[in-house]
C-alpha positions in Angstrom: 108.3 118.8 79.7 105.1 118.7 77.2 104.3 115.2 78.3 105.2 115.7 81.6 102.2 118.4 81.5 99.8 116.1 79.6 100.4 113.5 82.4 99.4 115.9 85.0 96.8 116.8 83.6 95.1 113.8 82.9 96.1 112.5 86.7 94.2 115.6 88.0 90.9 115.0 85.5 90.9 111.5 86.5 90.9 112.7 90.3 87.9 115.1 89.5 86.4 112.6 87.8 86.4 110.2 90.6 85.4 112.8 93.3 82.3 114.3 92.0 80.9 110.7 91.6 82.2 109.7 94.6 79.6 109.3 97.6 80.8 109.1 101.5 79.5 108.9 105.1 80.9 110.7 108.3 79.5 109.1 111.2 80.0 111.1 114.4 79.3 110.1 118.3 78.6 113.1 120.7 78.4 112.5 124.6 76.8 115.1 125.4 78.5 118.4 124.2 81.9 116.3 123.4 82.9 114.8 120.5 84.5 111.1 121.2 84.8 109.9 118.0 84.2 110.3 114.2 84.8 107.3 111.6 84.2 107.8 107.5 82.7 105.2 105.8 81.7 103.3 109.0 79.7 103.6 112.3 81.5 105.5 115.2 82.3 104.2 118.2 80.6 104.8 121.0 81.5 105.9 124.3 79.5 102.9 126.2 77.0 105.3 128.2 74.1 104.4 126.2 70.8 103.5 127.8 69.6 100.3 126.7 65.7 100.7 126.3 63.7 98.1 127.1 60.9 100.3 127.7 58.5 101.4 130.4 58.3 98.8 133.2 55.3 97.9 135.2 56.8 99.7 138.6 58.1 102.9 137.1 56.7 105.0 133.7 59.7 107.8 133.9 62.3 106.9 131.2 65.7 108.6 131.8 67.1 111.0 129.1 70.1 109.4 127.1 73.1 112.1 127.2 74.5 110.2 123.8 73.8 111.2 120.5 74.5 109.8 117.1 75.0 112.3 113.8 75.3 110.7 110.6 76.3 113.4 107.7 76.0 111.7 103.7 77.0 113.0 101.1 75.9 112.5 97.9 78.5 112.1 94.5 76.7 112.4 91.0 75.1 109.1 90.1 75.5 109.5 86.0 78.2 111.0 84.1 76.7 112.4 80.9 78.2 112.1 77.5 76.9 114.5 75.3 78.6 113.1 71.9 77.1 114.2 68.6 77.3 112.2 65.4 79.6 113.3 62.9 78.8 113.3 59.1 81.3 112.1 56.4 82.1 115.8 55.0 83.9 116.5 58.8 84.8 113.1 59.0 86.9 113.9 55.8 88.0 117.5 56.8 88.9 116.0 60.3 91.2 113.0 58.3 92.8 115.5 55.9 93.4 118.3 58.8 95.5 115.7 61.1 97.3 114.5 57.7 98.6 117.6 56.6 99.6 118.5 60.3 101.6 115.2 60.6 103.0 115.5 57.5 104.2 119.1 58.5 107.1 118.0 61.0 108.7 115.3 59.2 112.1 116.3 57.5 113.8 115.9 54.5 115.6 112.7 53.7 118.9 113.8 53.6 120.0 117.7 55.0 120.1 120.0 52.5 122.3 123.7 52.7 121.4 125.8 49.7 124.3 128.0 50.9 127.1 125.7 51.4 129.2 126.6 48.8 128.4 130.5 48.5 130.9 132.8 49.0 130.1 136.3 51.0 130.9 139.5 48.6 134.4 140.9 50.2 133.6 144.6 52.0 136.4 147.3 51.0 134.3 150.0 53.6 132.4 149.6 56.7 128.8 150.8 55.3 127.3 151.2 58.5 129.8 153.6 59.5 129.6 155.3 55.8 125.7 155.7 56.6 126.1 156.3 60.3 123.5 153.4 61.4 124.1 152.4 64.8 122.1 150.1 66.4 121.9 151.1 69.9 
């Protein structure tokens, strides 16, 4: 179950990781009030009501209004991760090296299983003393 924990955990840091550096686009095309389409990473579509514009001609100066609009929304992810790592000197290097020794060295077991008390004998009880003493455990 420990492991199983560890591996979640590292999953999820790697995920929070990647999003914060992580930058996107969402590309949107409005006709008029309505939304027709949205697209991440990639231009929308549009709706093919554009006005193409050449510009003014010579027999008219009065450009019509385009009812289409384009909204582009970026956002930004962090550009540099920043590793703030300190040297360490040989005195910790040597109290670091002797800690995870003596922790390793606490779990391992004997060679063979030893029972002090395998061959003791309990003392034989001629009266109950918790009834001569009246100790109950409730």
């Amino acid at each position: 179950m420990n492991e199983f924990l560890k591996k979640i955990t590292a999953f999820l840091m790697a995920f929070v990781v990647l999003f914060s550096t992580m930058s996107f686009t969402i590309s949107e095309h409005y006709c008029g009030d309505h939304l027709v389409d949205s697209a991440l990473f990639s231009k929308a579509a549009s709706c093919g009501m554009e006005l193409d514009k050449p510009g003014p001609t010579k027999d008219c100066n009065v450009q019509k209004k385009n009812c289409c609009s384009d909204i582009v929304k970026q956002f930004e992810g962090q550009s540099e991760l920043k590793t703030n790592v300190t040297p360490i000197n040989l005195e910790q290097q040597f109290f670091i090296a002797s800690y995870i020794y003596s922790y390793i060295n606490l779990f391992e077991g004997l060679a063979n299983n030893v029972i002090p008390f395998k061959h003791y004998t309990p003392p034989l009880l001629f009266k109950d003393i918790q009834v001569l003493d009246a100790v109950f455990l409730i």
